[in-house]
C-alpha positions in Angstrom: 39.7 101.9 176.7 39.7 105.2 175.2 41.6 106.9 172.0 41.7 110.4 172.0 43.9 112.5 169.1 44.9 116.0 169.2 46.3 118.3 166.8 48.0 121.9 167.2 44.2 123.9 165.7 42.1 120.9 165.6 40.8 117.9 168.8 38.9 114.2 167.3 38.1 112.4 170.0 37.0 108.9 169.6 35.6 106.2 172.2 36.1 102.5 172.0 34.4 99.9 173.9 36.0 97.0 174.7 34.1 93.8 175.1 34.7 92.3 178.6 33.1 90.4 181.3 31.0 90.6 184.3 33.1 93.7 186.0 33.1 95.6 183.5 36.1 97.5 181.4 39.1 95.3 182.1 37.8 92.6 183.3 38.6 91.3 186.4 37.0 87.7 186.0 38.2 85.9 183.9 42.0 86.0 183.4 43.9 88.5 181.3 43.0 91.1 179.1 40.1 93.7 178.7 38.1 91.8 175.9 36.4 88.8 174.6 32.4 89.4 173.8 30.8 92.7 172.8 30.4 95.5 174.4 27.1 95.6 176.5 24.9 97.8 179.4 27.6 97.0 181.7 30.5 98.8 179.8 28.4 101.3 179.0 28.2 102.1 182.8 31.8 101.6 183.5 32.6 104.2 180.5 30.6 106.6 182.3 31.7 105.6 185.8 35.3 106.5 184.5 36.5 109.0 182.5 39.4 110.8 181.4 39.4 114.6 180.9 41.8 117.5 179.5 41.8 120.9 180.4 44.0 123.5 178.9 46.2 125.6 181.2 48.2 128.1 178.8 50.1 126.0 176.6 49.9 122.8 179.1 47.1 120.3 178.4 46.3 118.7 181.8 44.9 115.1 181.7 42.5 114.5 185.1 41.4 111.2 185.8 37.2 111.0 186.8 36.5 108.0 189.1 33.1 107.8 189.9 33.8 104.1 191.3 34.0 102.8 194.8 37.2 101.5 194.7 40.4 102.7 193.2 41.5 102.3 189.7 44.9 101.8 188.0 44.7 103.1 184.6 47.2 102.8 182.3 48.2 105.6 179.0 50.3 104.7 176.2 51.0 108.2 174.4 52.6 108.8 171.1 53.6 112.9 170.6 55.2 115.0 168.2 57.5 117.4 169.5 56.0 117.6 173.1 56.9 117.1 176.6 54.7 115.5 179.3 55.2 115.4 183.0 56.1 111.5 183.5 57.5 108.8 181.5 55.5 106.8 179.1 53.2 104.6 179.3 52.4 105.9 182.9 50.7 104.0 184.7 49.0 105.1 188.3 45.8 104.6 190.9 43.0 106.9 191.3 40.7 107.3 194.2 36.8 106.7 194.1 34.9 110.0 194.2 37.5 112.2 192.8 38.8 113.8 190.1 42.6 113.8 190.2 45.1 115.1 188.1 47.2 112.6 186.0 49.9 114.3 184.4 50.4 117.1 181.6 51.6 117.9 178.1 53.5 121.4 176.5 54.7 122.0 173.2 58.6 121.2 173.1 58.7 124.8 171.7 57.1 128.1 170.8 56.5 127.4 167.6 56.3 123.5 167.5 54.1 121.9 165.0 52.7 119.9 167.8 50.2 116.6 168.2 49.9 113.4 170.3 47.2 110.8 170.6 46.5 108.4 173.6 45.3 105.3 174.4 44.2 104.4 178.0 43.3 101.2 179.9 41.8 100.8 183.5 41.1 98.0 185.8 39.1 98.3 189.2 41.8 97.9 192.1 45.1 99.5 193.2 48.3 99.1 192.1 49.7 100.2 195.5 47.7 97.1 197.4 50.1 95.0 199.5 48.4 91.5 201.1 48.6 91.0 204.4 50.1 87.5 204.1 49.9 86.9 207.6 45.7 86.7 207.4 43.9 83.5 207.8 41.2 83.5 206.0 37.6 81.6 206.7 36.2 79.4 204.7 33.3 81.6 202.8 30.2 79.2 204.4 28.7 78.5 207.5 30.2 77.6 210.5 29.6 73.4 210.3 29.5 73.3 207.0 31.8 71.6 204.6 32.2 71.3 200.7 34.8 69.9 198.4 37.2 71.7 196.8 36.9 71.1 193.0 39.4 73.7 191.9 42.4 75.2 194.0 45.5 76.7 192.8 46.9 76.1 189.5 43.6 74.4 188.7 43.4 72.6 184.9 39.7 73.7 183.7 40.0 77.4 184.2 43.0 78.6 187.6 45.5 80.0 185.3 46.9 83.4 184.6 45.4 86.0 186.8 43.0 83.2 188.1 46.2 80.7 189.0 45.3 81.3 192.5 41.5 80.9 192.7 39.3 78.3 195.1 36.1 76.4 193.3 34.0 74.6 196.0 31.0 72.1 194.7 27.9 73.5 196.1 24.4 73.4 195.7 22.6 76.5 194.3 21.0 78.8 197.4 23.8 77.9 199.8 24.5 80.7 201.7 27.9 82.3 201.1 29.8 84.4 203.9 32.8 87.1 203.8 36.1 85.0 204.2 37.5 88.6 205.6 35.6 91.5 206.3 35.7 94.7 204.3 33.8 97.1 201.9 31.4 96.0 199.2 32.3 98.0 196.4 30.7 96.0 193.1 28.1 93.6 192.5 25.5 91.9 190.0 23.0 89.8 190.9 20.5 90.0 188.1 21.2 87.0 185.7 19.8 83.4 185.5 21.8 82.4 183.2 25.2 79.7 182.7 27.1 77.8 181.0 30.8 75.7 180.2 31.6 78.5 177.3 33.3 81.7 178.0 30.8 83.7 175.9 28.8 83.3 179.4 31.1 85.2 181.7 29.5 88.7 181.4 26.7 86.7 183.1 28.3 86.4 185.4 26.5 87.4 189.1 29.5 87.8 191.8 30.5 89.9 195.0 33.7 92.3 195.0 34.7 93.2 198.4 37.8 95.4 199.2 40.1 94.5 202.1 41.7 97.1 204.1 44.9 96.3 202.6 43.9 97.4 199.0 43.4 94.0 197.7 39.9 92.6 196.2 38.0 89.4 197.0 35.7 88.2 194.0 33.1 86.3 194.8 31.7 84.5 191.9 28.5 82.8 190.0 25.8 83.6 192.7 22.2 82.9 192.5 20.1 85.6 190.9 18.9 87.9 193.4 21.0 86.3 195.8 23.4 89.2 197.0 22.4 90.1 200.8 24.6 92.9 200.7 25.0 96.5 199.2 27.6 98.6 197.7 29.3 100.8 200.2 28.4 98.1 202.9 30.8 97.3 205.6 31.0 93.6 206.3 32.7 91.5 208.8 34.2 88.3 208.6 32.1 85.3 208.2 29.3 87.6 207.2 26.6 86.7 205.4 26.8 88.1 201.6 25.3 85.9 199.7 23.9 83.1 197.9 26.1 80.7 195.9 24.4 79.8 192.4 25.3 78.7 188.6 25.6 81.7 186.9 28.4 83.4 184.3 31.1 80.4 183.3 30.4 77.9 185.0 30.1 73.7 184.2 27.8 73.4 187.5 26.4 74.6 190.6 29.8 76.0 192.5 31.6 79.0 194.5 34.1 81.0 193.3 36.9 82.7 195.0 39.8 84.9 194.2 41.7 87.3 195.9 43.7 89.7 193.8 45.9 92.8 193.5 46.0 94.9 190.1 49.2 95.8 188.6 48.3 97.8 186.0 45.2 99.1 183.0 45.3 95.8 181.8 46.7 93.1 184.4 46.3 91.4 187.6 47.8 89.0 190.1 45.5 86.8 191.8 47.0 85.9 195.7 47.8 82.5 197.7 46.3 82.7 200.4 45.5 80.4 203.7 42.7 79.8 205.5 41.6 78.6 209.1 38.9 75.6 209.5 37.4 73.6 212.4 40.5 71.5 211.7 43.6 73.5 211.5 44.9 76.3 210.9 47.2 77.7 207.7 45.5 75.5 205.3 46.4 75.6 201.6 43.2 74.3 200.1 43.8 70.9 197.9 41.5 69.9 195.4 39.6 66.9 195.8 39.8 67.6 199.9 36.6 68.4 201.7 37.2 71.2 204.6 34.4 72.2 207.5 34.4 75.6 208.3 35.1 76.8 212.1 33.5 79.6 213.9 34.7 83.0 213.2 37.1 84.2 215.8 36.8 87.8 217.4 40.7 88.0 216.8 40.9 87.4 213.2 38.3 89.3 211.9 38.7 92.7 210.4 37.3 95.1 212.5 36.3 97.9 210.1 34.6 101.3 211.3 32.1 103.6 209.1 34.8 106.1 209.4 37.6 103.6 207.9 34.9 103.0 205.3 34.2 107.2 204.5 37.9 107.5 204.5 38.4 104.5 202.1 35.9 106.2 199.9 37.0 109.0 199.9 39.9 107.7 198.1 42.8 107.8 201.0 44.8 104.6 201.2 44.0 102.2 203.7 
């Protein structure tokens, strides 16, 4: 989040950190809003990852949007002016493209000789708002072909599957199993350099993980891996049933297990995590139960996401997929 005030003669500008977890500002994992914890290295690096910007153009302040990301953002402004006039309604919220530096909207004076001022406030999540699932997608399950683990935590789960998590899959598994992409796509965050865990929130920022964006704008977050035990690397294409990783016991967690959640953002502040099915050596169209033990089936040519380097250079270079 960042405040920034202006007055007709004068400009304060002030920066605010907000504490939040593992993916930095607006955290994607866990559930809703940008803040529990303190600010830390990782925020830092999202502050300066992202950042908004004003030019003046005559008597028009311009507000660009710098997203030095690898995925979209939706960012959110909540403005409060004194006789001025901006170019959308607020708050306004919109996506920005990775790589870019796009315009937002702008601000005049209502009139020539207006005593003008306005201050903002702006929030951002990684993600787009414009992301659509492709429901029709069977997913695999994110091990080895043969494998099988229980399902500890599925939809609506009553540890920690609510809110923007109400659609997440825990599987029990032991630390070093290796973890592969449930649908292919582009890495675009990861962490992999903490050993440490724990049943208490104040543990999520340590949170190692995967974040891999599908080619219908949505995000798969792959959760408490084993430090050092990402395979992958950002900007990587990956196919489905991929290697990526290595499950582990980091960030909030009450135990070795493997976290999944697909999700869409809606806006600065919020997302929606996503139902979705998946295919196993059983049947297909499964809704995962907790409890239920599922062996995963060998990834077939037909359902996995062939994606090219150029759908990849045209994703990051912020196009909509």
């Amino acid at each position: 989040m960042s405040i920034l005030k202006h007055y007709r003669g004068a400009q304060i500008t002030l920066a605010a950190m907000i504490g939040c977890a593992s993916l930095g500002l607006g955290s994607l994992h866990p559930e809703d809003g940008d803040a529990s914890g303190t600010a830390g290295k990782e925020d830092a690096r999202i502050l300066k990852a992202v950042k908004v910007l004003t030019q003046r153009d005559g008597e028009k302040t311009r507000f660009l949007v710098e997203n030095k990301e690898n995925c979209e953002i939706t960012m959110t402004f909540v403005i409060s002016m004194k006789e001025m006039r901006g170019s959308a309604n607020f708050p306004y919220t919109a996506t920005f493209p990775p790589g870019q530096v796009t315009e937002a909207f702008a601000l005049w004076p209502a009139g020539p000789a207006a005593n003008w001022a306005y201050s903002f406030t702006n929030y951002f999540k990684l993600g787009s708002n414009l992301a659509r699932h492709d429901d029709s997608f069977l997913y695999q399950l994110p091990y080895a072909s043969g494998q099988e683990f229980k399902v500890t935590q599925s939809f609506n789960g009553s540890f920690s599957h609510k809110g923007s998590n109400k659609y997440a899959i825990d599987w029990k598994m032991p630390e070093g199993t290796p973890v592969h992409a449930a649908r292919g796509g582009v890495v675009v965050k990861l962490k992999d350099d903490s050993n440490t865990g724990g049943s208490s929130m104040k543990f999520d920022r340590c949170n190692n993980y995967v974040l891999i964006r599908h080619d219908d704008g949505t995000l798969a977050h792959y959760c408490h891996l084993h430090q050092g035990g990402v395979v992958v690397k950002v900007g990587q294409v990956v196919q489905t049933g991929e290697l990526i990783a290595h499950s582990g016991n980091t960030g909030f967690s009450s135990g070795p297990h493997l976290h999944l959640c697909v999700f869409k953002t809606q806006d600065g502040r919020t997302r929606e995590s996503i139902p979705i099915a998946f295919r196993s050596a059983d049947a297909d169209k499964l809704t995962l139960v907790s409890g239920h033990r599922y062996r995963a089936a060998q990834p077939k040519p037909e359902t996995s996401q062939i994606i090219t380097s150029r759908e990849t250079d045209r994703h990051l270079a912020g196009k909509q997929s």
